[in-house]
C-alpha positions in Angstrom: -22.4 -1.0 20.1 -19.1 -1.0 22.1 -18.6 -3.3 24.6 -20.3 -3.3 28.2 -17.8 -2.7 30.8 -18.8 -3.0 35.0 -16.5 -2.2 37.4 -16.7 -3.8 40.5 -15.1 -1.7 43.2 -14.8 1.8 42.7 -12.5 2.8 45.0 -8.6 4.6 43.9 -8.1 2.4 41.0 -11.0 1.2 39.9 -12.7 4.5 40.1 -9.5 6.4 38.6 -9.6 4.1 35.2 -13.8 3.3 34.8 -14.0 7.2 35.7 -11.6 7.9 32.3 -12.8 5.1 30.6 -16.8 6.5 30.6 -14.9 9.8 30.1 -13.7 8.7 26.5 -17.2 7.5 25.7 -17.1 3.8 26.8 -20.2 2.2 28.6 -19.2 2.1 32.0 -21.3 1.1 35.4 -19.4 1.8 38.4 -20.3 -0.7 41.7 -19.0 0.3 45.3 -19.6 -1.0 49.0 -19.1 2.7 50.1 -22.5 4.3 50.3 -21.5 7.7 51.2 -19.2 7.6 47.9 -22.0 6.1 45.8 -24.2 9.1 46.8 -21.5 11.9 46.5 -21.1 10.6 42.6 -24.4 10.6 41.9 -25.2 13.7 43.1 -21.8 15.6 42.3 -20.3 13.3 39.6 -16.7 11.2 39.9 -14.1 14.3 41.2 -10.8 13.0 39.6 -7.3 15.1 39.8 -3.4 14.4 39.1 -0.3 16.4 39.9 -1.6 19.0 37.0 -4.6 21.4 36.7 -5.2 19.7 32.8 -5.6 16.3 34.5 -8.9 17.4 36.8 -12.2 16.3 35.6 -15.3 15.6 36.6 -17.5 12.5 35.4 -20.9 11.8 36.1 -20.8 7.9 35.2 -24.0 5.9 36.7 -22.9 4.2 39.8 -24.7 1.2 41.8 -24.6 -0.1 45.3 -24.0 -3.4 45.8 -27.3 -4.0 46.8 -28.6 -2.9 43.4 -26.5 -4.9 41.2 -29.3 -7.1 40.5 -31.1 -4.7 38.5 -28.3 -6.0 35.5 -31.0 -8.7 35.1 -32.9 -6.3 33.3 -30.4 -4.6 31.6 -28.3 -6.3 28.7 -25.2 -8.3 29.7 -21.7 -7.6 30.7 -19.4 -8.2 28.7 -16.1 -7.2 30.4 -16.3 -7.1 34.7 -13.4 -5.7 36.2 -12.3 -6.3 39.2 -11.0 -3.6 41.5 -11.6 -4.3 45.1 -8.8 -5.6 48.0 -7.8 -9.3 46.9 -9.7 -10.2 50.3 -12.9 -9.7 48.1 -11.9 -11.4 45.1 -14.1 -14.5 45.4 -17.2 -13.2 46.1 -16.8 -9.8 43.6 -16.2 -12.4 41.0 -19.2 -14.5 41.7 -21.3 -11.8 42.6 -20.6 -10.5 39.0 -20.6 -14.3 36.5 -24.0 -14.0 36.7 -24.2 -11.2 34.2 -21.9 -11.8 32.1 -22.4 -12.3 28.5 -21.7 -15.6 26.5 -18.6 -14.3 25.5 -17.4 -12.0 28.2 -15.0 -11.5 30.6 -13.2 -10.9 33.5 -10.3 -8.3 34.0 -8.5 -8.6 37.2 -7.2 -4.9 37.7 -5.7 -5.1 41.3 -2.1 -5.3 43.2 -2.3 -8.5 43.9 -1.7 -12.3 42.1 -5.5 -13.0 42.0 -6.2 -14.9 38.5 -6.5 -18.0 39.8 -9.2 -16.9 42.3 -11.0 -15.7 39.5 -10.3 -18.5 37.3 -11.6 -20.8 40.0 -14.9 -19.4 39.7 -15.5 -18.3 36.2 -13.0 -20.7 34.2 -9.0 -20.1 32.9 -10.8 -19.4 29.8 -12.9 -15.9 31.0 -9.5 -14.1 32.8 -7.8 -11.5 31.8 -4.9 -9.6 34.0 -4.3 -5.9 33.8 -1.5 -4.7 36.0 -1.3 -0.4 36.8 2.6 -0.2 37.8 3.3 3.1 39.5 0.3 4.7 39.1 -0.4 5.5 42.6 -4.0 7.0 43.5 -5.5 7.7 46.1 -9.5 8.4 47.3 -9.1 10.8 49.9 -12.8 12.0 50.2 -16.1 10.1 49.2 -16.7 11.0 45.3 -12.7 12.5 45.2 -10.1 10.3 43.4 -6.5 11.9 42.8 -3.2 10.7 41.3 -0.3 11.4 43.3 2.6 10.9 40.4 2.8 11.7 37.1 1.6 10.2 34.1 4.0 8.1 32.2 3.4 8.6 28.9 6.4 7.7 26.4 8.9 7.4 29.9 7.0 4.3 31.9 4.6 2.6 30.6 1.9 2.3 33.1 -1.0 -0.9 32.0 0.5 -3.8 31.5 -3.0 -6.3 29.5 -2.0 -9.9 29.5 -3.4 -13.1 29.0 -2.7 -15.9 31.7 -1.1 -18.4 28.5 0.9 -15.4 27.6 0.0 -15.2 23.4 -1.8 -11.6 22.7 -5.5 -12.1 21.9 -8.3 -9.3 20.1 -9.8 -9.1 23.7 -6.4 -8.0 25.5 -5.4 -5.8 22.6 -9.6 -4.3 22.9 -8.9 -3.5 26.4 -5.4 -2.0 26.1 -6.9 0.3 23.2 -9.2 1.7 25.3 -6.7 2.2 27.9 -4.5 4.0 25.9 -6.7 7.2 26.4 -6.0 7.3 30.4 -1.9 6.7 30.1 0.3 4.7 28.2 -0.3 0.9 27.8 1.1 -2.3 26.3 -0.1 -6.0 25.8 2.2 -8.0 27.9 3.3 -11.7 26.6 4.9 -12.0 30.4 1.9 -11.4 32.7 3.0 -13.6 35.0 6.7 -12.2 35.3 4.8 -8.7 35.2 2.9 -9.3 38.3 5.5 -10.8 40.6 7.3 -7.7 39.6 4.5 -5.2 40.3 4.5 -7.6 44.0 7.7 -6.6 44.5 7.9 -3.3 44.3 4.0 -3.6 46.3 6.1 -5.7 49.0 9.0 -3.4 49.4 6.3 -0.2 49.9 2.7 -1.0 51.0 3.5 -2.8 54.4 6.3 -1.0 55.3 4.1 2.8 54.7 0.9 0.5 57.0 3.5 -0.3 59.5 5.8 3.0 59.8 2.9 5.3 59.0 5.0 7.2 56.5 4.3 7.9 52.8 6.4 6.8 50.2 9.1 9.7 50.2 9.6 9.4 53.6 10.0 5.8 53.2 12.6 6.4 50.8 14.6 9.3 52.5 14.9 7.1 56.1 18.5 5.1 55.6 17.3 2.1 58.1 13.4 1.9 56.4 15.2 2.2 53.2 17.6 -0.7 53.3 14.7 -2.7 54.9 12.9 -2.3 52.1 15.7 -3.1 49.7 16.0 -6.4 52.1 12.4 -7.4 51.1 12.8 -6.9 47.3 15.7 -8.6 47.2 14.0 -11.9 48.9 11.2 -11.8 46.4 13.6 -11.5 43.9 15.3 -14.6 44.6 12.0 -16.4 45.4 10.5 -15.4 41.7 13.5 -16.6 40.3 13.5 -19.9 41.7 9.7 -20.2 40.7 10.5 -19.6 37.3 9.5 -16.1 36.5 10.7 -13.5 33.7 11.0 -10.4 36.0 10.6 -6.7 34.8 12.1 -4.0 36.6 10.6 -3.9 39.8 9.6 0.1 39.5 13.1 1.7 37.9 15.4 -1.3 39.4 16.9 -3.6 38.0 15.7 -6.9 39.7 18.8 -8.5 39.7 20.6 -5.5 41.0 17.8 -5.2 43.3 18.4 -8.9 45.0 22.5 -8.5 44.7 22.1 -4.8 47.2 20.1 -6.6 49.1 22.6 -9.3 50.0 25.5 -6.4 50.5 27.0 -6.5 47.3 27.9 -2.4 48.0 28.3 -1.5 44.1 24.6 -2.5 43.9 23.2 -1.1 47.0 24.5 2.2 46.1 22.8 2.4 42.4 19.6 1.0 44.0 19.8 3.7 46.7 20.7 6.5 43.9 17.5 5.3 42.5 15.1 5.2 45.1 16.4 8.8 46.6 16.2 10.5 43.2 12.5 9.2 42.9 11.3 11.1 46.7 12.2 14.0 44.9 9.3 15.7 45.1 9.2 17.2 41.7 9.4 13.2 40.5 6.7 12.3 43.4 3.8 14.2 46.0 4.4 14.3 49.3 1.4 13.2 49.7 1.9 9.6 47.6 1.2 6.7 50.4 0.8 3.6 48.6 -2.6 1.9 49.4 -1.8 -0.3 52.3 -0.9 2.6 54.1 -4.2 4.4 53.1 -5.8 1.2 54.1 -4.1 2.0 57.7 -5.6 5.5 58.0 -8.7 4.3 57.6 -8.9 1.8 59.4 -9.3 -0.9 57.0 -8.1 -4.5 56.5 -5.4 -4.9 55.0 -3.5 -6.9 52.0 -0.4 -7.7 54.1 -1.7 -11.5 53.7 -1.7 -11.1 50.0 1.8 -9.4 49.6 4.3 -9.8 52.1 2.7 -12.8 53.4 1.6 -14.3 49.7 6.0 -13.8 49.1 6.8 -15.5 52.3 4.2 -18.4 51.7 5.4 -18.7 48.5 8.8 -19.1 49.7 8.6 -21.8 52.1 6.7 -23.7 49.3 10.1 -23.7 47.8 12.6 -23.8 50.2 13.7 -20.4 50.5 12.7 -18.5 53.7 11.5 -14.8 53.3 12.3 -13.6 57.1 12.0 -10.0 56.0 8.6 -10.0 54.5 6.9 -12.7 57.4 8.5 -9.9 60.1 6.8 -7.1 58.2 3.2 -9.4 58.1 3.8 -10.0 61.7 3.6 -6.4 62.2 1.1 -5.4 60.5 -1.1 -8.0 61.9 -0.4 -6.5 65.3 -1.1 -3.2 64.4 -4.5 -4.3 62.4 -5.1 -6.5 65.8 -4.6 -2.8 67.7 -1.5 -4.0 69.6 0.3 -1.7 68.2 0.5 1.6 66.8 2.3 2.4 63.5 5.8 3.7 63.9 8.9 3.8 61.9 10.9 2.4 65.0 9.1 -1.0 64.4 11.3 -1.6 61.4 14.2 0.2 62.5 16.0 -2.6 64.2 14.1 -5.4 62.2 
């Protein structure tokens, strides 16, 4: 009997991967807030869709309510819970779901944010597990209706990232990365702490600003003043995960050091990392319609992450010494915006 797998928060993500993953024959319980999506997959199944015709499918995996999640008392226990809602709900997701988990089983944090040590807090170093989906970019447009706005990676960008918080590969992290491997391409990462101050990066350079402008990401990428701010905010969280220690990746297809040098006007830089960032809002590279998910969180009206990105970088700097003015303008924002005082508009970081 494979492993029992519940995943708490079926929203873009965690709907895109527990949808696959009961598609390839793993025992999978879904768990959302949203009753109108609860109901639409039980009565239509999980609608899930890419950027080809081969990658629509539709999955009828059982899906709970919160309010019923304490009917896994009578069922048998979990042994991997992932966690897949806003990092604003991490505590209480996590407790919510210790209760039912197995002897030996474990957590899986599968979100944007830096979250392990919430979870650890609750259920012990010991019982987390960190799985990191770099570009992957999905988006649940309609209750029941997931789709992924850029391609799959495959054998060009690997996409999960499975690592262990004391950084040595374990049977458990290699499990979960095999059954992974039949959504998009994977790899156990010895670095998962480098790995996710790089996926906040590339996070801090594009969700706030999309939630603050109101664009989506190729727009982002094709406005010369949104651009450079952008650049600007990588570059600071560059420096800041240097000087805390970390092994960076490239932050998306840049070049972290690169990344930080355009970002302090060294021109040879800025112009590769511009190159790069206009050749991916090609369209043919990336939809139109790709709006990373603070922005989606700003169509709907919901909270945001700002405090757990741009504002987690800025924290994080003046911990240290080194000020991130970029990223605590673009919370500042965004906090206005959420608070209704103002509306979102690209001029708000035009002259920032």
């Amino acid at each position: 009997m494979g492993p029992r797998i519940a995943v708490m928060g079926a929203g873009a993500v965690g709907g895109y991967v527990g949808g696959h993953l009961f598609r390839l024959g793993h025992d999978v319980t879904l768990i959302d807030a949203w009753p109108e999506h609860v109901e639409a997959v039980r009565a239509r199944g999980l609608e899930l869709y890419g950027m080809t015709e081969e990658e629509r499918c539709t999955v009828r995996a059982p899906i709970l309510h919160l309010t019923e999640v304490q009917s896994f008392v009578k069922q048998r226990p979990v042994d991997i819970a992932v966690i897949s809602v806003k990092s604003y709900d991490t505590e209480w997701a996590t407790l919510m779901m210790r209760q039912y988990l197995a002897s030996g089983g474990f957590v899986l944090s599968l979100q944007n944010c830096i979250n392990e040590e919430r979870i650890a807090a609750i259920v012990g170093w010991g019982r987390v597990v960190g799985c990191i989906a770099a570009a992957i970019s999905v988006d649940l447009y309609e209750a029941g209706h997931i789709r992924r706005t850029v391609p799959k990676g495959g054998a060009s960008h690997t996409v999960f990232r499975v690592g262990e918080v004391h950084g040595r590969v374990t049977e458990r992290a290699q499990m979960v990365a095999d059954m992974i491997a039949g959504i998009d391409s994977v790899k156990v990462t010895t670095n998962l702490w480098g790995e996710r101050w790089s996926k906040l990066c590339l996070n801090g350079m594009r969700n706030g600003v999309s939630a603050a402008t109101g664009l989506a990401g190729n727009d982002i990428d094709r406005n010369d003043a949104i651009r450079r701010f952008s650049i600007r905010l990588g570059g600071e969280a560059v420096r800041i995960g240097q000087a805390l220690g970390y092994q960076l990746e490239h932050i998306g297809k840049l070049d972290p050091e690169k990344l930080a040098l355009a970002s302090e006007g060294q021109a040879e830089a800025l112009a590769e990392v511009e190159a790069v960032m206009l050749a991916g809002s090609n369209a043919a590279a990336r939809s139109d319609l790709q709006r990373p998910s603070m922005g989606q969180d700003m169509l709907k009206g919901r909270r945001t992450e700002i405090e757990f990105m741009n504002g987690f970088v800025a924290d994080k700097g003046e911990e240290i010494g080194r000020q991130a003015p970029t990223h605590r303008r673009l919370t500042e924002i965004v906090r206005r915006i959420e608070r209704g005082d103002l509306q979102p508009d690209p001029r708000h970081l035009m002259d920032s």
